[in-house]
C-alpha positions as CSV (number, residue, x, y, z in Angstrom):
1,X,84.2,39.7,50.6
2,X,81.0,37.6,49.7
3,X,81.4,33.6,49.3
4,X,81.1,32.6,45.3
5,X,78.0,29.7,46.2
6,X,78.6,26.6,43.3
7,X,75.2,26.3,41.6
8,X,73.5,24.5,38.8
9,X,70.5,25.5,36.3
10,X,68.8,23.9,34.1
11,X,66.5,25.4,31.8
12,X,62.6,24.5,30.7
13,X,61.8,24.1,27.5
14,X,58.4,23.8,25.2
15,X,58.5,21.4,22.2
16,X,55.5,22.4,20.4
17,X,55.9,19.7,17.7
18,X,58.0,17.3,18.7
19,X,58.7,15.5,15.3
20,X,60.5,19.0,13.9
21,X,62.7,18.9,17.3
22,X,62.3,22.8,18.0
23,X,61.9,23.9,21.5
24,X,61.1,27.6,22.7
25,X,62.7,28.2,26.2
26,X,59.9,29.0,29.1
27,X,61.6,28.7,32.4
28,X,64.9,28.2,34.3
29,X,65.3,26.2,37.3
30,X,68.8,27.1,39.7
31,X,70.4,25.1,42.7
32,X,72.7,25.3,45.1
33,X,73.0,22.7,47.5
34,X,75.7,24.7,49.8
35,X,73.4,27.3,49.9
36,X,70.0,25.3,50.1
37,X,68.4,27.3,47.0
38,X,66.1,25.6,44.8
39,X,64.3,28.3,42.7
40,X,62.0,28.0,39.8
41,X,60.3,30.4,37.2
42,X,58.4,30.5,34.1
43,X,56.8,32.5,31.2
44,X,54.1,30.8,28.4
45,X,54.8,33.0,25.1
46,X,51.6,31.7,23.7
47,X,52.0,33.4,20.5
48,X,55.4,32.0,19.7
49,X,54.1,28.6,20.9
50,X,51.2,28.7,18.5
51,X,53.2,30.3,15.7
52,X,54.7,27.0,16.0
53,X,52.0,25.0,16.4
54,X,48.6,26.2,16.7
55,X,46.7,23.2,18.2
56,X,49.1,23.7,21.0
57,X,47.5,22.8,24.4
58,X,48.4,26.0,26.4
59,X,46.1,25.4,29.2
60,X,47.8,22.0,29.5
61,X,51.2,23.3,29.4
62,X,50.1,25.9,32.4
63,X,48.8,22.9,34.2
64,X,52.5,21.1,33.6
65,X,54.5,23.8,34.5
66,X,52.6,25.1,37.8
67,X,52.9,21.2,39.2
68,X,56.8,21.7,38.5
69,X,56.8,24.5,40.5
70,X,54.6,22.8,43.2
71,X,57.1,20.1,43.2
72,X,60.3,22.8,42.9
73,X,59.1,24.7,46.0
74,X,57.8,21.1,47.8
75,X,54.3,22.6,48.2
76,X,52.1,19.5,49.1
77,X,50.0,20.2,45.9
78,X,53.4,18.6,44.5
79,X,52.9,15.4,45.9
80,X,55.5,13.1,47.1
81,X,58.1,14.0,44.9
82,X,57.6,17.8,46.6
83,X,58.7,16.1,49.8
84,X,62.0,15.1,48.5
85,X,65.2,16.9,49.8
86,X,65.8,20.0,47.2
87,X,68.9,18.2,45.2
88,X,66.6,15.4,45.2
89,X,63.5,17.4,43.4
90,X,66.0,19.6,41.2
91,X,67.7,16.3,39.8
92,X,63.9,14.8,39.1
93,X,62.8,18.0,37.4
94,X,65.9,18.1,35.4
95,X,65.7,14.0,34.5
96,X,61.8,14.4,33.4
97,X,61.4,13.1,29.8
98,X,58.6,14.3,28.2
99,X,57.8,14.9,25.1
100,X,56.4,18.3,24.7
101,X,58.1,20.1,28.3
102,X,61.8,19.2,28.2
103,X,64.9,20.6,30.1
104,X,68.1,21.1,29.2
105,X,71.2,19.4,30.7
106,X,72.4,20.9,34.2
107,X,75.3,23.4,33.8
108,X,76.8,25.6,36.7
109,X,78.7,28.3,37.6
110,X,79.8,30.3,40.7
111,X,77.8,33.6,42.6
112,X,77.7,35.7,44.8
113,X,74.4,36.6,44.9
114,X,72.4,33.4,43.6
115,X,69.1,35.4,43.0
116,X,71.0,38.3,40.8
117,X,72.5,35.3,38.9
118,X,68.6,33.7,38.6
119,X,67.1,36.7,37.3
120,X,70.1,37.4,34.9
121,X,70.1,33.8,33.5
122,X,66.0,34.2,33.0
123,X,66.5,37.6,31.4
124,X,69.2,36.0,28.9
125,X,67.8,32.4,28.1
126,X,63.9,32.6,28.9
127,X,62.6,36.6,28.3
């Protein structure tokens, strides 16, 4: 019988005009701090993001989301915050307050298998 692992996820989120208050979910970010699992994964649906807004800064929003991941997987092109302990990146990543890249609040659950549970949670909220 396999151990259910406690995790938490939060999920990324695009505001593409921040005075309508609509966001379009991009990524999902999971934890588990038994398990030492910090994951992190994204996808730019540029033509929903335009059909929102179409002076949307794409490039910029690539730029954003690859130095979360830098910082998610503490890759030194993350900087200091990379070099944090994983809870301590997750809980910075899900605090961020931005106005156009926003997560959602942390929720959790129980698995088995913490990288079936990623890839179902990104199928169901992100894709």
């Amino acid at each position: 019988m396999h151990d259910k692992h406690l995790y938490e996820y939060a999920v990324i989120r695009v505001v593409p005009k921040v005075e309508r208050e609509e966001f379009i979910n991009v990524g999902l970010m999971l934890y588990s701090k038994r398990q030492k699992y910090l994951r992190i994964k994204y996808h730019i649906p540029s033509k929903k993001i335009k059909a929102f807004c179409s002076e949307f800064d794409l490039d910029l929003l690539k730029i954003n989301l690859d130095a979360l991941v830098n910082i998610c997987e503490g890759k030194k092109e993350g900087g200091p915050i990379a070099q944090f302990e994983k809870d301590e990146r997750f809980r910075w990543i899900s605090a961020i307050k931005s106005s156009s890249i926003q997560t959602s609040r942390p929720h959790s659950g129980f698995s088995n298998d913490l990288d079936a549970t990623f890839e179902k949670l990104y199928s169901e909220l992100v894709e």
